[in-house]
C-alpha positions, 0 to 999 in steps of 0.5 A: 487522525490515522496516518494513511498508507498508499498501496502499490496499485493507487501509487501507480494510478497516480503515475499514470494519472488514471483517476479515480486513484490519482485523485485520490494519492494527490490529494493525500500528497496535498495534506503532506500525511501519505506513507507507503511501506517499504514492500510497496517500494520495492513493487514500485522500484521493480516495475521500473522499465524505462528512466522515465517512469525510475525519475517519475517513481523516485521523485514521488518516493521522495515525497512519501514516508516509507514504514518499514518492515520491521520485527513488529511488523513482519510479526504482525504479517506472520500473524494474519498471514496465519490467520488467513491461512488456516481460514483458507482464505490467503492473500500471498506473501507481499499482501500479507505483509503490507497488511502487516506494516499498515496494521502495526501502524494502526494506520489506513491503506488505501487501495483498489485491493478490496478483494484481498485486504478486506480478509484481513480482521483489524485492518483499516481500509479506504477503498478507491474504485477501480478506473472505468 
């Protein structure tokens, strides 16, 4: 089974409890199976604002495998972000490498982000609807 990777928009559902996103995340924190990569970490700990919401974000970090942006990853981003590029269809830098990180993994991303991540050849993709 494909190891699944949570985007920074389902993660956020989760924490404000907003299904169907937050459905799904608690589900996956269930199996004990659900990663992130290290730029969703970064969105999440830079959209902190108050000490509630860095304890609430910490806390479910904690609970989740960060992958990391490393040389195999940030070269497979370079390649899609290429890709895309040439194709006129870019997704932006942070996309690009989180599509990277999940890809080299070979691992499934889940996210609300269909109109982005469904560019990118080869990644795979377990799209959540966005909330009502």
């Amino acid at each position: 089974m494909a190891m699944t990777v949570a985007d920074t928009d389902v993660l956020i559902d989760f924490l404000s409890n907003r299904a169907p996103g937050a459905d799904r995340i608690a589900q996956e924190l269930e199996r004990g199976q659900l990663a992130t990569t290290a730029i969703n970490r970064f969105e999440l700990l830079a959209g902190v604002r108050t000490r509630r919401q860095e304890k609430a974000v910490h806390d479910l970090l904690a609970a989740l495998l960060t992958l990391p942006l490393d040389q195999p990853a940030a070269d497979e981003a370079a390649e899609i972000r290429r890709t895309l590029d040439l194709a006129g269809a870019s997704i932006g830098m942070g996309d690009s490498l989180i599509a990277g990180v999940v890809r080299f993994h070979d691992a499934e991303l889940v996210t609300r982000n269909r109109r982005h991540f469904d560019r990118v050849g080869g990644l795979k993709l377990s799209l959540v609807a966005s909330a009502p």
